[in-house]
LUMDO-359581 format. One line per field, with one value per residue: residue in three letters; residue number from 1; z, y, x of N, C-alpha, C in turn. Coordinates in pm, whole numbers, always signed. Each point is the difference from the previous one (the first is absolute). Layout:
<atoms>
type = (ALA:...)
seq = (NUM:...)
npz = (Z:...)
npy = (Y:...)
npx = (X:...)
capz = (Z:...)
capy = (Y:...)
capx = (X:...)
cpz = (Z:...)
cpy = (Y:...)
cpx = (X:...)
</atoms>
This chain:
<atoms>
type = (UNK:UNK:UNK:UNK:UNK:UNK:UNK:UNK:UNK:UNK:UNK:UNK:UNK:UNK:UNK:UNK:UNK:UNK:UNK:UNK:UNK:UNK:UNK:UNK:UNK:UNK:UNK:UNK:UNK:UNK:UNK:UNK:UNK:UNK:UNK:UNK:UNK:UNK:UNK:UNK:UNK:UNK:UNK:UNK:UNK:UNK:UNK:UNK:UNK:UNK:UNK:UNK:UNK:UNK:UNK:UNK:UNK:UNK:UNK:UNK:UNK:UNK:UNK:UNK:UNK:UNK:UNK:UNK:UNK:UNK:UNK:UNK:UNK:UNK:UNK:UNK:UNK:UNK:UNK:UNK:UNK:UNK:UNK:UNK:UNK:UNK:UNK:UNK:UNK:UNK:UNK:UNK:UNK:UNK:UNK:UNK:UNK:UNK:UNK:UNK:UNK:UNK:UNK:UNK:UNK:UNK:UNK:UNK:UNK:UNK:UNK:UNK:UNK:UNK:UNK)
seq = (1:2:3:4:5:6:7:8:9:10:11:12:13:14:15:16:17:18:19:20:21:22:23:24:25:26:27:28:29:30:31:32:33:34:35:36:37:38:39:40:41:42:43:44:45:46:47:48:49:50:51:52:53:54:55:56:57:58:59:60:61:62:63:64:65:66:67:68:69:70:71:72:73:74:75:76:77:78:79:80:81:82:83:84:85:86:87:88:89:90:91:92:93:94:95:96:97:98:99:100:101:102:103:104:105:106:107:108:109:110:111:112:113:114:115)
npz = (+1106:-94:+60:+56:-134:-33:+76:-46:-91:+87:+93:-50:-50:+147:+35:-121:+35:+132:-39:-59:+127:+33:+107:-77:+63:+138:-8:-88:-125:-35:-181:-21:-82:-43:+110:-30:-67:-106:+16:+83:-59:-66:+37:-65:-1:-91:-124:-74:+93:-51:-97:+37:+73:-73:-89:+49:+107:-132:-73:-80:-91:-84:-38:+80:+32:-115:+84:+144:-33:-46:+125:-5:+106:-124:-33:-108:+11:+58:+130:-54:-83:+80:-42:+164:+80:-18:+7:+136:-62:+148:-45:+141:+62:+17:-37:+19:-61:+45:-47:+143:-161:-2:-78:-42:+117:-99:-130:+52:-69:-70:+77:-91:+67:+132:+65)
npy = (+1416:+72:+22:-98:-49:+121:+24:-117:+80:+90:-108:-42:+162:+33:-96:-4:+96:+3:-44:+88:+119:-122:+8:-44:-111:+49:-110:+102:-115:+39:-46:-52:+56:+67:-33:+50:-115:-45:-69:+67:+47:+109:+86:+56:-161:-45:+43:-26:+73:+45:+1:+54:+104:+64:+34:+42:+95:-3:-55:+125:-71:+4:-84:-18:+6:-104:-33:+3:-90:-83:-38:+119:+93:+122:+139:+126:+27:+141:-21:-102:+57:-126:-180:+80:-121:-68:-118:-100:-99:-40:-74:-85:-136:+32:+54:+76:+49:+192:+15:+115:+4:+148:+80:-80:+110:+69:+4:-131:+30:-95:+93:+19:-100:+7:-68)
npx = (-3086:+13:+7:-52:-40:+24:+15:-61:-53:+0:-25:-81:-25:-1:-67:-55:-52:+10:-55:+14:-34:-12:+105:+101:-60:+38:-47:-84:+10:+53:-10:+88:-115:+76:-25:-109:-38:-61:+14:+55:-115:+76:-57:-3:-10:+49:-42:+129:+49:-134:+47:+120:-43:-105:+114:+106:-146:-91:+166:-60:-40:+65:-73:-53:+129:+7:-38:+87:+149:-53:-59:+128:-89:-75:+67:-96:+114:-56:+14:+63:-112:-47:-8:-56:+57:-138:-3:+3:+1:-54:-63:-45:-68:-75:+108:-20:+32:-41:+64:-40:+32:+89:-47:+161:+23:+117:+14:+96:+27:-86:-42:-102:-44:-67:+14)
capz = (-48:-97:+62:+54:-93:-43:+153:+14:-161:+30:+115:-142:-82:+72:+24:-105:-49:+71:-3:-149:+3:+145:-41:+33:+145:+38:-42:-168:-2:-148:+9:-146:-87:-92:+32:-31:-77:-27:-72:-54:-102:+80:-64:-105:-74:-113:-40:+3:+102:+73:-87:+20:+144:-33:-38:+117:+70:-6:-21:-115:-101:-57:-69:+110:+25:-149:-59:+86:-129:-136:+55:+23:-41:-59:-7:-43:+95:-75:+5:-64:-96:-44:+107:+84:+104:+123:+84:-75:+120:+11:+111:-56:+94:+99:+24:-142:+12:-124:-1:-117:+34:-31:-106:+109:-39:-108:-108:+13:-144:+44:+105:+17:+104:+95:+116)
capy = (-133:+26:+90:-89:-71:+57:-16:-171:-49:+85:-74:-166:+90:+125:-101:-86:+134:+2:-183:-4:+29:-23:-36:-173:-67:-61:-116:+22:+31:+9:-102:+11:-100:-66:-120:-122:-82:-69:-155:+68:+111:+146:+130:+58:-101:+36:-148:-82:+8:-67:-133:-119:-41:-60:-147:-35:-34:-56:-95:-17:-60:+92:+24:+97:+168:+65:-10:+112:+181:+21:+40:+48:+83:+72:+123:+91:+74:+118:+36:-90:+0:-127:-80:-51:-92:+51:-119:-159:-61:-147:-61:-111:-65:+117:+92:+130:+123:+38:+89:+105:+119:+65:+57:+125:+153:-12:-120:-37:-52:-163:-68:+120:-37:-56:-14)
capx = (+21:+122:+84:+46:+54:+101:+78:+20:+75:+126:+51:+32:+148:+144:-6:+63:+159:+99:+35:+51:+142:+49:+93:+42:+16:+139:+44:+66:+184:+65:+59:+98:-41:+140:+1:-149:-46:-92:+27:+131:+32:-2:-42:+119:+27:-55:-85:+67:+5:-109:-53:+127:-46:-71:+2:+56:-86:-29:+24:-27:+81:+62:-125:-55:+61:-31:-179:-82:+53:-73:-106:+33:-131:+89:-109:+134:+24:+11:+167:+71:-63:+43:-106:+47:-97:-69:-72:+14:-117:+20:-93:+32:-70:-71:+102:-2:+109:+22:+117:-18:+94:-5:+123:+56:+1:-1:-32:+63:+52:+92:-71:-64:-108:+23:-107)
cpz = (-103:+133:+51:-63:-48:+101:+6:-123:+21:+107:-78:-85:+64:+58:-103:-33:+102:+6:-164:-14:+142:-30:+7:+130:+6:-48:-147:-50:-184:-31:-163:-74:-97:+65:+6:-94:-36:-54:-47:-67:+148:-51:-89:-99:-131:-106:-1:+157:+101:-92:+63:+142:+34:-30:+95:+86:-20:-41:-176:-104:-104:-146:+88:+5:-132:-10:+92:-103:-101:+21:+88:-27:-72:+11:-20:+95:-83:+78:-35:-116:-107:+87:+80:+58:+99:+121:-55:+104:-69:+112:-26:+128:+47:+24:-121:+64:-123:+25:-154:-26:-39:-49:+180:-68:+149:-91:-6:-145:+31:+112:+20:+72:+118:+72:+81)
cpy = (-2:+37:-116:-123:+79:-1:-144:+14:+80:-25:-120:-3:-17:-203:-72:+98:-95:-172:-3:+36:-14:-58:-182:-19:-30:-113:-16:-6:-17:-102:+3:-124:-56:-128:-137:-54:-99:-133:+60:+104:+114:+130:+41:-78:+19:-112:-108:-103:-89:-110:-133:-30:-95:-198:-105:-61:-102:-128:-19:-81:+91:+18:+80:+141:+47:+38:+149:+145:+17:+56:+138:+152:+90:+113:+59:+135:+116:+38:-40:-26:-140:-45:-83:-144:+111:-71:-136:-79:-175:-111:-140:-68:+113:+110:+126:+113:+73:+125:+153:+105:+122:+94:+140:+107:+14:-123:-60:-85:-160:-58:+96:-55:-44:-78:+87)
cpx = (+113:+124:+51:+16:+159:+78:+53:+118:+155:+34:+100:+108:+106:+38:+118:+140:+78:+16:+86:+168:+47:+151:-14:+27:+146:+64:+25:+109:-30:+33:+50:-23:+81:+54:-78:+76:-78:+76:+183:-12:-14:+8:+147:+46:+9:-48:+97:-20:-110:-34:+127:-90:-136:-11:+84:-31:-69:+18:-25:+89:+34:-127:-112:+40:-29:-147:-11:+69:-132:-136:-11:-101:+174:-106:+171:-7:+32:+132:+93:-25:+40:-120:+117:-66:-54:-15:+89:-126:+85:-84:+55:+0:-82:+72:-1:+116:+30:+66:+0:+126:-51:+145:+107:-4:+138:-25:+166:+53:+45:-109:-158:-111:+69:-167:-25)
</atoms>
């Protein structure tokens, strides 16, 4: 009876092994995300950058774009050893969008976050 519960559990194994590393189906294709965007913003952006876009899109008034700079998440960054933006968020009719950065590596002097 063990023998044949253990036999199921090492059938189940060699099962999930070879469904884990099966190759991608013919029809798989790659795809270059540097090209997505969300409401215009796109990966590498930088804060300047997603805040002009941001507001753009959305048509913001120039008190608005002030409110989404001021409301701006901050956290200090031990690589840059300064407080970098972390995040902006903006909602507004039923619509939210939030946009996270993080510090480049290398650390780019003038421009030290991207999306």
């Amino acid at each position: 009876m063990i023998n044949a519960s253990l036999s199921g559990v090492l059938a189940a194994g060699i099962l999930m092994f070879s469904f884990a590393h099966a190759s991608p189906p013919e029809n798989w294709r790659s795809v270059d995300v540097t090209s997505f965007d969300v409401a215009g913003v796109t990966l590498g952006m930088s804060y300047e950058q997603a805040l002009a876009v941001v507001s753009k899109h959305f048509q913001l008034s120039s008190a608005e774009s002030k409110r989404i700079k001021d409301d701006t998440l901050y956290s200090y960054s031990r690589i840059t050893k300064s407080r970098q933006p972390t995040g902006i968020r903006y909602s507004k009719d039923n619509v939210s969008l939030e946009v996270s950065f993080t510090v480049r590596i290398p650390v780019t002097p003038g421009d030290p976050v991207a999306v």
